[in-house]
N, C-alpha and C positions, 0 to 999 in steps of 0.2 A: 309271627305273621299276623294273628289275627290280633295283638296289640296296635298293631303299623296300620293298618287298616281300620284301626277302632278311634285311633289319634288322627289320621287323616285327613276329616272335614276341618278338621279346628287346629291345626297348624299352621302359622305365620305367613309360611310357602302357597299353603293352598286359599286361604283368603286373600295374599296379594295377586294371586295368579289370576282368583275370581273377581278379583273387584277391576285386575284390568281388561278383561274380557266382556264385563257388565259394562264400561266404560267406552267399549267398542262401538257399542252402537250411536249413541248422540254425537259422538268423534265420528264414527260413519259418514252420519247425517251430512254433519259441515264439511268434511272433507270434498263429499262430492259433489254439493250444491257450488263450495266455492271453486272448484276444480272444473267441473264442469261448466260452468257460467264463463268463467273465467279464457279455459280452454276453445269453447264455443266461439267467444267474443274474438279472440284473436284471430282464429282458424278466416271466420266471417267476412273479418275487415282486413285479411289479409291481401287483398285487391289493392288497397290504399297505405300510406305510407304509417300510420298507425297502428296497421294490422302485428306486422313483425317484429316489432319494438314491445308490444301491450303481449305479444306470447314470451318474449324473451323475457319481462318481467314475472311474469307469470309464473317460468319453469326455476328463474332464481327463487322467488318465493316458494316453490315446492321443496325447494334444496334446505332452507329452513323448515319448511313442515317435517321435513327427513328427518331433521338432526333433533326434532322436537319429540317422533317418532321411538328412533333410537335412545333417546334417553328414559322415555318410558318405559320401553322393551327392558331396560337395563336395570332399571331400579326396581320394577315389578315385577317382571318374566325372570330376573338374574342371567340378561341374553349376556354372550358375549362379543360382541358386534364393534368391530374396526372401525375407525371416525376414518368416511375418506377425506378428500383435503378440502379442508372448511372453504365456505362459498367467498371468504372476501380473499383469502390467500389464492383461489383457484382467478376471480377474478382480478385481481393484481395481476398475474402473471399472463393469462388471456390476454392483456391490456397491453403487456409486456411484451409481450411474443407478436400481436398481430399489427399490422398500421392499419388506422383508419376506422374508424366507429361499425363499417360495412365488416370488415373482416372480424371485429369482436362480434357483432351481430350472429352472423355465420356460426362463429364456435358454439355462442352460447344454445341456439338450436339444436346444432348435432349434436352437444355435450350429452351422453348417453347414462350419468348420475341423475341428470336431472328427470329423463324419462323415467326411467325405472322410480322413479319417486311418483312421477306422476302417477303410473300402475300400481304403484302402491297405496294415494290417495284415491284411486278409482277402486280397487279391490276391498277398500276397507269397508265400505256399505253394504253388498251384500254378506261379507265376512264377517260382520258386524252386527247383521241381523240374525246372523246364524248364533253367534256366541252370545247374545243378550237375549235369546230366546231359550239358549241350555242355561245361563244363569239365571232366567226365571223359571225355569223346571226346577233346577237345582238346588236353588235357595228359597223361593218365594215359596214354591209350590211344596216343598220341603217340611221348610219350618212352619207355614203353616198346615200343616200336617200334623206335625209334630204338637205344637202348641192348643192344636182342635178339641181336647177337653176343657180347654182355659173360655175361650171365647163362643162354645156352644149354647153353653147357658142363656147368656144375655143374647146372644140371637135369637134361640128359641123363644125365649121372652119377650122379644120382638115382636114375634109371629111367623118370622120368616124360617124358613126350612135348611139344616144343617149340612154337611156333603154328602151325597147320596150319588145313586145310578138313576137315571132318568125321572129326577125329579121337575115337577110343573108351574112347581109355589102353590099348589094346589091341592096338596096332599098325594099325588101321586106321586109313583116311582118307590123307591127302598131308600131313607133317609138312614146315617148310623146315629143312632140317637142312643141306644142303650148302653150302660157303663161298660160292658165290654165289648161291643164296638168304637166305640170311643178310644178303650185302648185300641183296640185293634187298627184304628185310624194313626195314631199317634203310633206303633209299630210300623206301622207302613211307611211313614217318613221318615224315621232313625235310616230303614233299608235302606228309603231313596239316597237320603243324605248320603249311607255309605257307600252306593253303588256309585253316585254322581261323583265323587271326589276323585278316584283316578280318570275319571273321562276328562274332567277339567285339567289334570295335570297331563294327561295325553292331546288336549286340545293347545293347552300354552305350549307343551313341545312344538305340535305344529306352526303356531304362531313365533315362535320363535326361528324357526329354521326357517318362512318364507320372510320374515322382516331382517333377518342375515343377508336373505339371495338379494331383495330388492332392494335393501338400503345400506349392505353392506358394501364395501370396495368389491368391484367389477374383479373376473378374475386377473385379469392384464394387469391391471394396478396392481393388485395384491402380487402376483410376482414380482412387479418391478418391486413392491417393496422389500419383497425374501431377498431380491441380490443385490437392492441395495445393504443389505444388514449383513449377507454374506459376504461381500466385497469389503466391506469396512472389517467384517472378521477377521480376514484373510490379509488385509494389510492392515490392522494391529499384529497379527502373527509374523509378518515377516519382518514388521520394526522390531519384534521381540527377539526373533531370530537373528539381526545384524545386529545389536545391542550383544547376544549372547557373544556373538562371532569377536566384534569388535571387543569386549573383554576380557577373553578366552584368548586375544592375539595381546593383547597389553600386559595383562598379567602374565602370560607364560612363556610365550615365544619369543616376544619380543625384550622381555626383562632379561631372561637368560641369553638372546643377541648383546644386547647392550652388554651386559656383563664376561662374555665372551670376548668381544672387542675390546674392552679395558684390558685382559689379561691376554689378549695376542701383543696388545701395546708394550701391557711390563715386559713381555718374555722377548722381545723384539730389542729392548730396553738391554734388557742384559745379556742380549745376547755376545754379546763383546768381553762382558767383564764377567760373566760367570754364564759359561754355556751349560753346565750341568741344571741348575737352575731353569733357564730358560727353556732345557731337552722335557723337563719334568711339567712346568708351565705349559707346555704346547698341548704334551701329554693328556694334561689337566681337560684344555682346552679342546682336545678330542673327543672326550671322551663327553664333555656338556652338548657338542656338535651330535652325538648318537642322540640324548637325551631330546634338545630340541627339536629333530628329524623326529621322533618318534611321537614327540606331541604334536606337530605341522599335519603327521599320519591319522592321529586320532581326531584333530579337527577337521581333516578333508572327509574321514569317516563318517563323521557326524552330519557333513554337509549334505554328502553323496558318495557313499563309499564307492569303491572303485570294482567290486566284487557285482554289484549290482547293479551298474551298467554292462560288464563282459559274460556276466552269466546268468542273470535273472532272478528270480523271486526264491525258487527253491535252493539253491546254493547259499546265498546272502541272511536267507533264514537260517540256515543251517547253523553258519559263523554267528550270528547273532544266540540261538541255545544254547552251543559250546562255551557261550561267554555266561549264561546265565546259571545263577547259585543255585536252579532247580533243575533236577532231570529234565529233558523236553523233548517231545515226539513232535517232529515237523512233517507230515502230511501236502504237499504240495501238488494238486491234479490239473492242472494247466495244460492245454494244446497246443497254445500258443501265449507269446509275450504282449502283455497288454499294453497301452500308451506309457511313455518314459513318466509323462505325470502322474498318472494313477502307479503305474509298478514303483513310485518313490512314498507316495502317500502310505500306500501298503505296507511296503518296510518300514517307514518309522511308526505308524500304527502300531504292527506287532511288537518293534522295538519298545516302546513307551510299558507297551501292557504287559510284555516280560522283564521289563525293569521292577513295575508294580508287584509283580510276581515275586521278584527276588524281594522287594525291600518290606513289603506288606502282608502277604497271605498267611507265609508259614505253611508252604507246599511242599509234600514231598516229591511229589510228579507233576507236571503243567503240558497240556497240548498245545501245536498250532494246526490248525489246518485251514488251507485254503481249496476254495473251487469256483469255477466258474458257471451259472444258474442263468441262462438267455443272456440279457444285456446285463449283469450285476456281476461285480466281483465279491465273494462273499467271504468271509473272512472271521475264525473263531479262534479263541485263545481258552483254554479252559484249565482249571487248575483247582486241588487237592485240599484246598486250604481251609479258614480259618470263614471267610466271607465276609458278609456287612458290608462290602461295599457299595456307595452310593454317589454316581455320580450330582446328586442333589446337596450334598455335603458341600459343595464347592471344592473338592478335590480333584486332581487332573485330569478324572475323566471327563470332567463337565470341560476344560477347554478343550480333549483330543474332540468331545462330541460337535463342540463348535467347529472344529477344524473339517472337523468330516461334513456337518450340513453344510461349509461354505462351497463346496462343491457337487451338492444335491446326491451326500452320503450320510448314513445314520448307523448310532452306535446305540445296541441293547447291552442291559445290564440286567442281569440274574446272578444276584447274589444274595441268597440266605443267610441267616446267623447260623454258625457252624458250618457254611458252606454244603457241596461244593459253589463255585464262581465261575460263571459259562457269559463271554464277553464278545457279541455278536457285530460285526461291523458289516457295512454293506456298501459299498461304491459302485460308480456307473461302467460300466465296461465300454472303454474304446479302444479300437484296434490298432496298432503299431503302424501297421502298415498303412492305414487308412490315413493318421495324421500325417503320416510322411509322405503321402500322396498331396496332401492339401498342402505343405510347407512348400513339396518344391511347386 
């Protein structure tokens, strides 16, 4: 602790944090002079046909001080701060979308990136004077503290009088002039320096979180972004789905049809000139007819089993543990059946992570348990095993995790070395009946 704290002033972090905080203030300065001027002029001549066009110019050109902003934040604060949609692609599409110079006008005003950039140019001054005023405590007032045995001398030898309390130039007041005040000046500063360095890493936090809210994507945008990337999820998963299906019917069901149908042909064939042959051939042909029926069962399973549309979550789990290579406690507390889409996502959920179970842990025993928590269906697997899993590995549970955000559900992973492995899922609860109100 008190190493981190000794390293602190003079870490890489904490001089770019300072030097763009020191930075704030003359970036202050012009932001608001030209914001302001700028802002004023339009507001003004907005009576006459110049007015409205000289603001719209205006708030694009904030939209680059934004981006000019955010890249600061990022390279010296380390913000993580989302590019919303750059000002020439936003204005292409304005362009795109409205008729007539009047209706892009229009946007470009209400366009609500471009204010918040304003407020942001406007805030940076006195924000600006606050933080170039802690980094001249901080460092000016600091190091020369620190440094105050170095350049006493030759002051004194000036004539003029060294740091003191209520000193006049005139020999009054308490100057520290003696070798251990001197230290004791230059102690004084080591503190400040170390007291000041996490206030500045507490003040770039802040800086950072108001240059997010103001310059980052609006919340509305940032969702639209999460379901576009959700949506795109969601259909790569179901192309990956009908790729498996389509495969799954080529290789299996269908090769063994085709080959089925050749051999009802021979036995049909001989049926004339050698029935016994033919009694045996059919035979043959029965008994591949079980086999196919049986794989046609395990792909509709896979689809949507048939157990978990007629009976619900706790039955379908059930079949699902029976089938797995580890003992399984299936805990099921539900009042009620929740929407057909979430009670499918759920089963193959569990389905996946009791696969895992079988194929990776090296479990002797594995739970499920389900319940439902206000509007969440909440959902735990847990199991005996070995551990280390990480859905960061790129392993399945990094796509079940996608699967579940694409529909604004999230999957925890607590997995130790040597285990145990506790696999938390969480989806939205809607009601069976509520959607079946809205369909008819």
């Amino acid at each position: 602790m008190m190493t981190t704290l000794l390293r602190m002033p003079f870490e890489p972090r904490t001089l770019r944090e300072g030097l763009h905080l020191l930075l704030n203030g003359p970036l202050g300065v012009l932001s608001m002079v030209l914001t302001v001027t700028c802002l004023a002029t339009g507001f003004g001549l907005s009576v006459t046909f110049i007015g409205l066009p000289l603001l719209a110019l205006t708030l694009i050109a904030l939209r680059w001080w934004a981006r000019v902003s955010r890249g600061r934040a990022r390279v010296m604060l380390g913000a993580r701060i989302e590019e919303p949609e750059r000002t020439g692609a936003w204005l292409r599409r304005v362009r795109r979308e409205e008729k007539g110079w009047l209706a892009v006008l229009g946007q470009v005003l209400k366009e609500g990136q471009s204010w918040r950039g304003a407020a942001h140019a406007l805030l940076l001054l006195p924000w600006g004077a606050f933080t170039f005023l802690l980094m001249g405590v901080a460092w000016a007032g600091s190091l020369s503290m620190v440094t105050y045995p170095l350049w006493f001398w030759p002051l004194r030898d000036a004539g003029e009088p060294g740091i003191g309390i209520g000193t006049d130039g005139d020999g009054g007041g308490w100057v520290s002039d003696t070798p251990l005040e001197l230290v004791l000046v230059a102690l004084q500063g080591v503190a400040l320096l170390l007291v000041t360095a996490p206030v500045i890493r507490g003040v770039a936090a802040a800086e950072r979180r108001m240059t997010a809210l103001l310059l980052g994507p609006s919340a509305a945008a940032a969702r639209v972004r999460e379901l576009e990337s959700d949506r795109a999820a969601v259909v790569d998963t179901s192309a990956a789905d009908l790729r498996r299906i389509e495969r799954d019917l080529h290789d299996g069901a269908q090769a063994r049809l085709v080959a089925l149908a050749m051999d009802l042909g021979m036995a049909k064939e001989k049926l004339a000139t050698d029935p016994e042959a033919a009694a045996r051939m059919v035979d043959e042909a029965h008994g591949e007819v079980k086999v196919v029926l049986q794989e046609l069962r395990d792909l509709a399973r896979g689809i949507h089993p048939a157990i978990l549309t007629d009976r619900g979550l706790g039955p379908s789990l059930s079949v699902l543990a029976a089938r797995c290579t580890v003992p399984v406690t299936v805990e099921v507390e539900l009042a009620a059946r929740p929407a057909e889409a979430v009670e499918g996502i759920a089963y193959f959920t569990v389905s996946e992570l009791l696969q895992n179970v079988s194929k990776h842990s090296g479990a002797r025993h594995a739970g499920v348990e389900i319940w439902r928590a206000d509007d969440r269906l909440m959902i735990q697997v847990l199991d005996d095993g070995r551990g280390g899993a990480d859905p960061a590995a790129g392993s399945g549970l990094a796509g079940l995790a996608d699967r579940l955000a694409a529909v604004d559900g999230v999957l925890a992973v607590n997995s130790p070395q040597g285990g145990p492995t506790t696999v938390s899922a969480v989806l939205p609860w809607r009601d069976r009946a509520a959607v079946g109100a809205r369909r008819g």
